[in-house]
ZANUPA-751891 format. One record per atom (N, C-alpha, C): x, y, z; residue in one letter. Coordinates in steps of 0.001 Angstrom, whole numbers, padded with zeros to 6 digits, always signed. Layout:
BEGIN
XYZa ...
END
This chain:
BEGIN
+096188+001939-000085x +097005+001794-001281x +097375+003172-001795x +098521+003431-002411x +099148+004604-002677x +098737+004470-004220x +097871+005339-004553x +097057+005668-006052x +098552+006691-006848x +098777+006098-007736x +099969+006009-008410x +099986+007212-009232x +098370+007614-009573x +097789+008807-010246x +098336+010348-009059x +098741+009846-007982x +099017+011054-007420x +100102+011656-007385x +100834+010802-008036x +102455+011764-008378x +102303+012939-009077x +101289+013203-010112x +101546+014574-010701x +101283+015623-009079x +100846+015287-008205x +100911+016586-007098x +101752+016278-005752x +102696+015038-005435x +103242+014542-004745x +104186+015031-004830x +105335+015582-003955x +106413+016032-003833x +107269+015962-002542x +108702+015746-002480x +109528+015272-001218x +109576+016331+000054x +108967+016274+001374x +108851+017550+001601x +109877+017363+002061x +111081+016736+001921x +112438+017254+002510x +113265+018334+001559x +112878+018147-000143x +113645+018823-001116x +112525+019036-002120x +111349+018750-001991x +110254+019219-003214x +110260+018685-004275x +111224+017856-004730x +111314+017097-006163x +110391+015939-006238x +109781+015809-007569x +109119+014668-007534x +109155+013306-007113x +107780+012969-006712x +108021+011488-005421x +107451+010390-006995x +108100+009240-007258x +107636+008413-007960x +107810+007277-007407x +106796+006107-007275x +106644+004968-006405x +107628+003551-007122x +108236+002479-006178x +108819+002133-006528x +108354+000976-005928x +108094-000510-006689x +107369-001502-006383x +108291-002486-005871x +107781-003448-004398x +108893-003951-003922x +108762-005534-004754x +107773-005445-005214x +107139-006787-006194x +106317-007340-005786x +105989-007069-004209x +104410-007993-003575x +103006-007467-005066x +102924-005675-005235x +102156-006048-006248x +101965-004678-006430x +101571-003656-007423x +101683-002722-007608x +100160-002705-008955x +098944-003091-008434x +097580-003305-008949x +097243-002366-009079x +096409-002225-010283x +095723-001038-010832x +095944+000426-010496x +097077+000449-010725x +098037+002273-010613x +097854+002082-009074x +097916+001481-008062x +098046+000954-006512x +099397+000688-006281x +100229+001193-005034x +101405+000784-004791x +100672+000092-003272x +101126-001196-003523x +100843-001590-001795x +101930-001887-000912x +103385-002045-001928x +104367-002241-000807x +105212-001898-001428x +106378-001260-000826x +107365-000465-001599x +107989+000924-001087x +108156+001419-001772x +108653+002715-001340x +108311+003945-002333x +108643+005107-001892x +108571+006233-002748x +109424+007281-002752x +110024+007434-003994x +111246+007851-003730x +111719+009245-004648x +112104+010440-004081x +112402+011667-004542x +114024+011691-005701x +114115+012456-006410x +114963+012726-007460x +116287+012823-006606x +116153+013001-005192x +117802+013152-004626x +117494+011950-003647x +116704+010861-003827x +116769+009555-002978x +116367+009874-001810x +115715+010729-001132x +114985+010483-000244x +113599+009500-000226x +113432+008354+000540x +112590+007660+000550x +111799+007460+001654x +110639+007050+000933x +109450+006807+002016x +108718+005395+001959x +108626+004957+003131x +107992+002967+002662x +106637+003152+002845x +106255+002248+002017x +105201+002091+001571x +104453+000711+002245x +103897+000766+003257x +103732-000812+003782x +101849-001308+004222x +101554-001973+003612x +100166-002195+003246x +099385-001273+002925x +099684-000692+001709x +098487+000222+000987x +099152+001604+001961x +100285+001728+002864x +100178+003110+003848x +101572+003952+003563x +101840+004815+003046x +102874+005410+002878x +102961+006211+003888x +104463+006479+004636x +104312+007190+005859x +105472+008024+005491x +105329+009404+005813x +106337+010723+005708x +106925+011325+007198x +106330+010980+008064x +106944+011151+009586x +107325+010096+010151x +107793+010011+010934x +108203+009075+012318x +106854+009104+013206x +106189+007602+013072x +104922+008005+013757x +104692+007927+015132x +103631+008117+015979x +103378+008803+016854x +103928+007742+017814x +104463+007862+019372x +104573+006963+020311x +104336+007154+021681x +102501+007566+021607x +102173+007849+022819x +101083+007274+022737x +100091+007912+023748x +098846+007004+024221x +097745+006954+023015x +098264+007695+021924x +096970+007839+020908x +097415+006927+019692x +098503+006275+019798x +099139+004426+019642x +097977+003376+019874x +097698+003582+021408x +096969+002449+021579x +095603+002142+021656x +095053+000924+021242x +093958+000764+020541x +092707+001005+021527x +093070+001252+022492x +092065+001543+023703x +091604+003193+023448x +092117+003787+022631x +092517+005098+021988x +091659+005270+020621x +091884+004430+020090x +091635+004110+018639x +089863+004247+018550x +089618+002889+019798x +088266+002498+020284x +087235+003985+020201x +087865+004576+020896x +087628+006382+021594x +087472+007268+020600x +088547+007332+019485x +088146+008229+018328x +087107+007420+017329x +087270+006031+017346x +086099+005723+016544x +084529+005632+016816x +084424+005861+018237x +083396+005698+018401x +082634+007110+018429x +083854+008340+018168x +083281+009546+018488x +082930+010157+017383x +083395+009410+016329x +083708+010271+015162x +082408+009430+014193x +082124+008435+014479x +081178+007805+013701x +080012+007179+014634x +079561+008317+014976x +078642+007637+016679x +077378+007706+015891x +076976+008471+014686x +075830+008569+013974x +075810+007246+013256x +076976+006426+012789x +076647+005209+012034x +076386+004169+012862x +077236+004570+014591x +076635+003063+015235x +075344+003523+016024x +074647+004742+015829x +073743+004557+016801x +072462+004310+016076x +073313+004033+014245x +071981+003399+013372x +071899+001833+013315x +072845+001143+013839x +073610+000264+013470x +072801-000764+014839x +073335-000201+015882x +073215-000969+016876x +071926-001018+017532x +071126-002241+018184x +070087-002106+018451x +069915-001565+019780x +068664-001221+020479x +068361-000671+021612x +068906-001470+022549x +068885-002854+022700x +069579-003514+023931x +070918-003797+024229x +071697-003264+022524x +073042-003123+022761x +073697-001680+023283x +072768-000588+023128x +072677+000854+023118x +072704+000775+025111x +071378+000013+025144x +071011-000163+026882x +072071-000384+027691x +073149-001858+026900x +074466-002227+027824x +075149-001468+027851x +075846-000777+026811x +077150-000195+026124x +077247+001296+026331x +076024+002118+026347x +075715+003374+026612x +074814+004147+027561x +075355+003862+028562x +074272+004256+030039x +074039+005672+029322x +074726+006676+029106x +074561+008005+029518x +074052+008748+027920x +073871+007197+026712x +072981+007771+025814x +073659+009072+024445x +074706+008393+024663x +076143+009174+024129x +075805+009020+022286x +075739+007814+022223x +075084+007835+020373x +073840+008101+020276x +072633+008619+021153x +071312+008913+020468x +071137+010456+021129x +072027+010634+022112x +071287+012173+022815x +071785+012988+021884x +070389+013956+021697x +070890+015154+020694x +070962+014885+019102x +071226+015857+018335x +071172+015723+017175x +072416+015232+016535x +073057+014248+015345x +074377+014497+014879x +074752+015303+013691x +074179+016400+013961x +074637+016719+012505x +075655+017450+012611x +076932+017767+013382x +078151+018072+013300x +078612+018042+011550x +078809+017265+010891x +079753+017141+009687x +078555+017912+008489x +077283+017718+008625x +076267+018609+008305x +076234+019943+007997x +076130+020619+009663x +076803+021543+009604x +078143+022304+009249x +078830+021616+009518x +080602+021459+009192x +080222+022124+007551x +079877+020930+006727x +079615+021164+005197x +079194+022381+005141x +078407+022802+005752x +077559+024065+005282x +078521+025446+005596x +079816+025453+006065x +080701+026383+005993x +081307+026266+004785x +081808+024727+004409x +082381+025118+003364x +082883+024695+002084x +081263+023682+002202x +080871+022689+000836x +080818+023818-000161x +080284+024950-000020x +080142+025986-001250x +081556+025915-002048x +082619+025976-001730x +084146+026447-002423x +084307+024794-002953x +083606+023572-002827x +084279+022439-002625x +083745+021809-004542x +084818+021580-005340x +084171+020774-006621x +084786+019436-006930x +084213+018894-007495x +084993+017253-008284x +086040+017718-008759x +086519+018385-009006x +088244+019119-010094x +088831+019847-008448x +088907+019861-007397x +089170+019918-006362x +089859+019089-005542x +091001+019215-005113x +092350+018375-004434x +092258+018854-003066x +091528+017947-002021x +091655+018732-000567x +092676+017716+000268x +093491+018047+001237x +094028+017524+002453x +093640+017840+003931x +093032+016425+003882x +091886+016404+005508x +093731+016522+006394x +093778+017421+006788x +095254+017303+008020x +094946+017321+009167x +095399+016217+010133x +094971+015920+011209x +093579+014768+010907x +093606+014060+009790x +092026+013082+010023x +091727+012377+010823x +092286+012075+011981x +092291+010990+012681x +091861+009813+012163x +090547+008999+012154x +090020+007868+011648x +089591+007781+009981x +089354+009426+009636x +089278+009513+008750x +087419+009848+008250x +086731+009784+009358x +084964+010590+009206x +085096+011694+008212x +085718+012506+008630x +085842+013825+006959x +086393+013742+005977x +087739+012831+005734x +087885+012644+004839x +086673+012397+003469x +085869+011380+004413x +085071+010538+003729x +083864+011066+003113x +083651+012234+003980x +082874+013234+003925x +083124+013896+002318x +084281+014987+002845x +084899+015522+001931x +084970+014836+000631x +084811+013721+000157x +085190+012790-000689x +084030+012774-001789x +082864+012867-001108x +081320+012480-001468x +081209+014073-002393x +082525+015068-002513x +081592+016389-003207x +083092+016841-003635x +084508+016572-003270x +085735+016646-004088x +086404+015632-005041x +087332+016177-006296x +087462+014969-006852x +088264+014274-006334x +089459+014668-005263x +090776+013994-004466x +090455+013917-003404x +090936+013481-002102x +090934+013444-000968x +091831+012825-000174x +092917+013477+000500x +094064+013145+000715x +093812+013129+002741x +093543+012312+003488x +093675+012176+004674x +095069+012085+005193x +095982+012996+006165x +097040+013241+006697x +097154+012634+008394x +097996+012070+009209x +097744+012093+010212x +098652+011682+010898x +099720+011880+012135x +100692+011075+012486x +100659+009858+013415x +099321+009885+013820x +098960+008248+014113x +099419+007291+013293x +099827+006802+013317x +099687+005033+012421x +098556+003918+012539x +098153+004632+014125x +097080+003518+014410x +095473+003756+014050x +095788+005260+013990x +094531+005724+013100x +094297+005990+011739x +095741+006014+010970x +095445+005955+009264x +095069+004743+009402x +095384+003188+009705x +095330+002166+009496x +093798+002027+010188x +093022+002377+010772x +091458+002284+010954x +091171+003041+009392x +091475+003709+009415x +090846+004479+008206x +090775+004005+007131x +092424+003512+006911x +092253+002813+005621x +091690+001628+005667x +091376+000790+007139x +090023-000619+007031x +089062-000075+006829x +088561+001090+006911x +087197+001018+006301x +087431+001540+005128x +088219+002178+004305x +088484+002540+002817x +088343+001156+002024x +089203+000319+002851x +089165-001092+001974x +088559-002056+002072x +087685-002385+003324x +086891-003050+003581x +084691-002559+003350x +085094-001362+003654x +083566-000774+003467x +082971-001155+004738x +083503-001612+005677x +082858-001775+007042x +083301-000981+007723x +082477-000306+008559x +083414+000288+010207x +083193-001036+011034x +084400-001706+011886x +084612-002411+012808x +085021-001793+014046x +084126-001649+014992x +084092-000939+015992x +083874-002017+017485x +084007-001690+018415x +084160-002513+019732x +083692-001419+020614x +082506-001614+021468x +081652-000924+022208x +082418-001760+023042x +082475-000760+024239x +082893-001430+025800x +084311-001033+025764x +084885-000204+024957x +086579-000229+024681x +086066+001138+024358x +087205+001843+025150x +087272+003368+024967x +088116+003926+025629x +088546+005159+025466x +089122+006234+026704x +089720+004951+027824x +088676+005422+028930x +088790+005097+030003x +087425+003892+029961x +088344+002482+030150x +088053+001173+029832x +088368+000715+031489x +087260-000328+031526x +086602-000784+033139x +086928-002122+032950x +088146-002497+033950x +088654-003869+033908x +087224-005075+033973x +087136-006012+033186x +086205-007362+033257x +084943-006771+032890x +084749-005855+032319x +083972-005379+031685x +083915-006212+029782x +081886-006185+029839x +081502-007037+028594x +082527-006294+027294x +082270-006269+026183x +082571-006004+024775x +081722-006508+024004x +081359-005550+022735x +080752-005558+021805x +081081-004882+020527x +081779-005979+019272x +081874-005815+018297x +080974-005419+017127x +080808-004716+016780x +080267-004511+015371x +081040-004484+013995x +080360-005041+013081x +080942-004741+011776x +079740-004164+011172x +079571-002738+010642x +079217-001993+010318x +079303-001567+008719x +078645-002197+007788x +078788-002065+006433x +078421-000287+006057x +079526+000077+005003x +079078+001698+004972x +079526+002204+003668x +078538+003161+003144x +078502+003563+001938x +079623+004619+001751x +080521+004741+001212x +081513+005408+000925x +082478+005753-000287x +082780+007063-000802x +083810+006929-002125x +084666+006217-001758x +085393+005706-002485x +086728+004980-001941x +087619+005334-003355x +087240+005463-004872x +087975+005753-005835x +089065+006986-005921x +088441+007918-004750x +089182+009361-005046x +089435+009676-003189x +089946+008225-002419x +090371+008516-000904x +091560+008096-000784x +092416+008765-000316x +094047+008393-000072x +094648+008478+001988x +095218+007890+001989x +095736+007928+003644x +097089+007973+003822x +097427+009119+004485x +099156+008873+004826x +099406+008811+006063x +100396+008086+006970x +100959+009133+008177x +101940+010543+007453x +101659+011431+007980x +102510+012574+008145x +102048+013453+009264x +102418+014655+008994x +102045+015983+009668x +102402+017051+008957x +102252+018404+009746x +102497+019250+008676x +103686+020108+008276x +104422+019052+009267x +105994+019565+008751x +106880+018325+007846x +105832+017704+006991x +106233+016454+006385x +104864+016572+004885x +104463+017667+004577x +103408+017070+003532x +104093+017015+002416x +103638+016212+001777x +104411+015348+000794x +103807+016090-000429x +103224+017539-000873x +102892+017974-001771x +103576+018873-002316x +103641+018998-003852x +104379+020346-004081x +104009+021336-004103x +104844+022567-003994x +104429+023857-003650x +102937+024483-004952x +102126+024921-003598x +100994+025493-004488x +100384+024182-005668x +099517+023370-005030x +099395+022192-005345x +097925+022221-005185x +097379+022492-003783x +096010+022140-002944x +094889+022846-002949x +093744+022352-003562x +092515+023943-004103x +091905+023932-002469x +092216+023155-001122x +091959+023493+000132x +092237+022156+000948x +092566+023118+002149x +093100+022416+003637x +091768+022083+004603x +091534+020876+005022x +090850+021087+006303x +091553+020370+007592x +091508+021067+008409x +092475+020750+009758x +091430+021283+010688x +090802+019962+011405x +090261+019919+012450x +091089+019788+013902x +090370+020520+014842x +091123+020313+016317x +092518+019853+016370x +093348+020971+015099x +094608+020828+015144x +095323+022143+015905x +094918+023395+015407x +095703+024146+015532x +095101+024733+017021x +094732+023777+017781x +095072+023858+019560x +095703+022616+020105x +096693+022471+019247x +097053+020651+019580x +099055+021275+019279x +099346+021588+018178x +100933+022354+017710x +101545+023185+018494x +102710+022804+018377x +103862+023395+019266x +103914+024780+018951x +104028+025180+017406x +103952+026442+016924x +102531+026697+015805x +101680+027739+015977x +100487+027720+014904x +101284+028478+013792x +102050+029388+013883x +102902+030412+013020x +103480+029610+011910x +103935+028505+012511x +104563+027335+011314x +103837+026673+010753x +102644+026171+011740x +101812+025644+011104x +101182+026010+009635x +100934+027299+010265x +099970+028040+009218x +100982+027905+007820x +102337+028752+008463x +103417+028494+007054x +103431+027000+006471x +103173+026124+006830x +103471+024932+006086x +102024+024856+005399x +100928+024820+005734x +100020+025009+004838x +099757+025475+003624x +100271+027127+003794x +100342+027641+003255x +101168+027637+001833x +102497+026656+001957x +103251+026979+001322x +102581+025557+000016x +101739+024439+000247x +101109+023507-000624x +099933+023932-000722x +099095+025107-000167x +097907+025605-000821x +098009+026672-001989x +097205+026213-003099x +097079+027409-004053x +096950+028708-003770x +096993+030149-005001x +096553+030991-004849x +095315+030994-004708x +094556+031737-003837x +093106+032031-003312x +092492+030805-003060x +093582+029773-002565x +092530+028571-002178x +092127+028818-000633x +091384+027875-000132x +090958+027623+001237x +091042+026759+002316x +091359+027402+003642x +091803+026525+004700x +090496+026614+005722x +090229+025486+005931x +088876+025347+007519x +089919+024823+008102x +089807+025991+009499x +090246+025274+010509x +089278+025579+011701x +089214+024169+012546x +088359+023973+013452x +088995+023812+014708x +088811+024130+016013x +088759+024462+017361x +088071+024378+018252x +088223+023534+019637x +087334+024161+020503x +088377+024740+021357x +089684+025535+021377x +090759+026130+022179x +090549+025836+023513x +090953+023952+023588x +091019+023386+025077x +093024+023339+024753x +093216+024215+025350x +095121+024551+025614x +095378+023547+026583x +096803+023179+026547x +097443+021915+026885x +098750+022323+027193x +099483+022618+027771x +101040+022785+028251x +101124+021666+027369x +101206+020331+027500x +101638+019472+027140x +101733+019341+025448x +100906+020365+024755x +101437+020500+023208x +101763+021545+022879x +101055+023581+023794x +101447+024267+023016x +101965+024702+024431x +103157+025570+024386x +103510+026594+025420x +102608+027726+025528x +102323+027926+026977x +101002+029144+027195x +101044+030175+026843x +102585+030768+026476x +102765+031852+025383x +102435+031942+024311x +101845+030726+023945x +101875+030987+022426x +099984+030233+022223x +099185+030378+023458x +097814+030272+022942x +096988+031370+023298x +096511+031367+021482x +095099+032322+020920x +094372+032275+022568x +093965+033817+022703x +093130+034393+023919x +093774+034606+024545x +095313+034223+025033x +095918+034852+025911x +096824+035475+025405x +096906+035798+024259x +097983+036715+023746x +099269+036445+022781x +098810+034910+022772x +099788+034505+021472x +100182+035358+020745x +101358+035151+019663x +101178+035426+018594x +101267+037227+018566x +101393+037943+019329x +101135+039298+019696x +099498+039574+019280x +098210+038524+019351x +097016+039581+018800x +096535+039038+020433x +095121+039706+020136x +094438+040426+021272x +093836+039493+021902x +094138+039743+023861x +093701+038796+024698x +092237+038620+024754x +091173+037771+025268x +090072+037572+025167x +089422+036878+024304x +088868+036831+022970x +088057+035759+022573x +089489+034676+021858x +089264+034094+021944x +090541+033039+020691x +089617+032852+019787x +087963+032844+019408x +088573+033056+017770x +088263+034168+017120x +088445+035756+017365x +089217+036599+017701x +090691+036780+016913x +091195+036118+017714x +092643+036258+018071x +093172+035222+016773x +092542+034344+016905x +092712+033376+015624x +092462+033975+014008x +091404+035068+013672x +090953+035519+012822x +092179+036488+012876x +093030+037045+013624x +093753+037877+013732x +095272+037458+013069x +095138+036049+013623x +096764+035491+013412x +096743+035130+011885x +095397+034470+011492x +095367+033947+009894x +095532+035582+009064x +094777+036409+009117x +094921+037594+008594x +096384+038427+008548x +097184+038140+009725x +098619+038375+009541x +099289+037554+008804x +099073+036227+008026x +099510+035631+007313x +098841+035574+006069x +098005+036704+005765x +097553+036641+004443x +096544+035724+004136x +095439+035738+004830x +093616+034885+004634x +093479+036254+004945x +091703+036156+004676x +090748+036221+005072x +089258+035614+005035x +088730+035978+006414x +087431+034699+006849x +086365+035258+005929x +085988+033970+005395x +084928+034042+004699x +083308+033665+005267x +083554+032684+006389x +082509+032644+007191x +083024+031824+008317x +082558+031530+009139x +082441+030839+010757x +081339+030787+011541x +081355+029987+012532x +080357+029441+013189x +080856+028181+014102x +080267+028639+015495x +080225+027396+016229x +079094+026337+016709x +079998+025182+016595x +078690+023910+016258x +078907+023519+017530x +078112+022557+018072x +078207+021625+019267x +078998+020301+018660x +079986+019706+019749x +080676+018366+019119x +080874+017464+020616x +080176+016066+020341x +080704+015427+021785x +081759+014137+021347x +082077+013980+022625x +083439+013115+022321x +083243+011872+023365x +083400+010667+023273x +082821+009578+024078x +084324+009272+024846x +083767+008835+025971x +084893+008642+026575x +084538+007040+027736x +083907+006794+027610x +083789+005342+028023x +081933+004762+028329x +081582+003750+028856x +080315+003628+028666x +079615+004151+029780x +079909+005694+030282x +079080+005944+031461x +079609+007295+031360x +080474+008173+030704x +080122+009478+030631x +080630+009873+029076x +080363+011395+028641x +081030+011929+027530x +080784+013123+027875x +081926+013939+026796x +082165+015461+027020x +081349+016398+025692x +080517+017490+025987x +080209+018204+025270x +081133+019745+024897x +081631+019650+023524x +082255+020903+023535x +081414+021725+022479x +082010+022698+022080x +081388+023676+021143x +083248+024536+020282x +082635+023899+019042x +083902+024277+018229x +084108+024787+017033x +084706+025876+016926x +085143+027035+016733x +085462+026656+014739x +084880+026314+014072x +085023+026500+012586x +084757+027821+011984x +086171+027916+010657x +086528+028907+010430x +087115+028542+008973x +086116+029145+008048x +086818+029008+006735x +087334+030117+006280x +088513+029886+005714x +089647+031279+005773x +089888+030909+003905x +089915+032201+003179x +090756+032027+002133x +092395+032608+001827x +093314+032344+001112x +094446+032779+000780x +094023+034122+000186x +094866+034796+000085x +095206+036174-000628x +095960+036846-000872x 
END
């Protein structure tokens, strides 16, 4: 639902003028727009369709489909089902021990970069949330929390558990899914803010905020995913406050298929220096006016079906404006 209270910081990112919501009459409950549109001072509009306001054209590739969906949810909240689910569902569903091996304290740690800057009078945009795990995070110690993402199929997980309070998850569905193979549903009841959590599709050449708006950005395993980081960074930049703060997180796995090899950290992007990317990353934010206030790399695994998963190690970096 589009919290109606957020127009004082909402703005058209096609022309910046104020976005005010416009009810299609299904029902517009307790300062809630659930269907409708939202619409800027020169009529640019945005629909509003079950509780989801969308500012991009959303995504139409493999991270669409729910075999996808399965994959980020199970990676991103593997600490709630591996409390959730019992040992003989753990036995079928997880040969290789993917929700109990090792510790989870990823978002733990995460916090401890950069819960210090974070207050209740604090407006953050999770960009890039996928399912929405940090948002939710973020939520429990800011007073706003604005989840960004150009999935459709992953704001809409996000916002079922915003509105439902369950994670509904399907073990046996993932990544790479094994024809006639069992399944196992869970509904997963879970403690969560939900008063001060918001979900959009966009990206970050679509944020719907006005200029110098945001007391901080967090953008996970985005800025090795963008066509350009240079823009990136500029669009951030241009809805974050003075001396506010951006985490951005990495494990710099490069992709032809999103960034051109000219333009990725460690090999010389950007004109800074070949060898470490984050390095080179501390280099590129500092040419745009941050500086790092702390960093650290955590361990993060990612499930990819019921018989293997990938361990990475990724690159968080809390940067302030200046």
């Amino acid at each position: 639902m589009v919290q109606t209270r957020l127009e004082t910081v909402l703005a058209c990112p096609h022309c910046g003028t104020a976005l005010q919501s416009k009810d299609a009459g299904t029902a517009a409950l307790k300062g809630e727009l659930l269907e409708g549109e939202l619409v800027c001072e020169k009529h640019h509009t945005f629909p509003v369709k079950d509780g989801i306001a969308a500012f991009c054209v959303p995504l139409k590739n493999k991270y669409e489909e729910e075999i996808f969906g399965q994959f980020y949810l199970q990676t991103h909240y593997r600490d709630w089902i591996a409390k959730a689910a019992s040992k003989d569902q753990l036995a079928t569903f997880d040969l290789p021990g993917f929700f109990t091996r090792g510790d989870s304290s990823y978002y733990t740690d995460l916090f401890t970069i950069f819960g210090g800057v974070l207050s209740k009078a604090s407006t953050v945009v999770d960009l890039g949330c996928s399912v929405g795990r940090l948002t939710f995070e973020c939520a429990r110690h800011a007073g706003q929390v604005i989840g960004i993402d150009p999935s459709q199929l992953h704001i809409r997980h996000a916002r079922d558990i915003l509105r439902t309070k369950e994670l509904h998850v399907t073990l046996g569905q993932s990544q790479n899914a094994y024809a006639g193979e069992k399944t196992l549903t869970l509904h997963i009841p879970v403690m969560i803010p939900t008063r001060n959590v918001e979900f959009f599709v966009g990206d970050d050449a679509s944020l719907p905020f006005a200029d110098a708006s945001i007391d901080m950005i967090i953008s996970s395993a985005v800025i090795d995913r963008v066509l350009d980081a240079e823009v990136f960074i500029r669009h951030c930049s241009r809805i974050l406050k003075p001396h506010g703060h951006i985490l951005l997180t990495a494990p710099f796995n490069w992709q032809e298929i999103f960034t051109p090899p000219e333009k990725w950290l460690g090999k010389g992007g950007y004109g800074t220096p070949n060898g470490s990317p984050e390095k080179a990353l501390d280099a590129l934010m500092k040419c745009h006016g941050y500086r790092r206030i702390r960093a650290q790399n955590i361990p993060w695994q990612t499930h990819c079906d019921q018989r293997y998963f990938f361990m990475w190690s990724i690159y968080a970096a809390l940067f302030q404006k200046i």
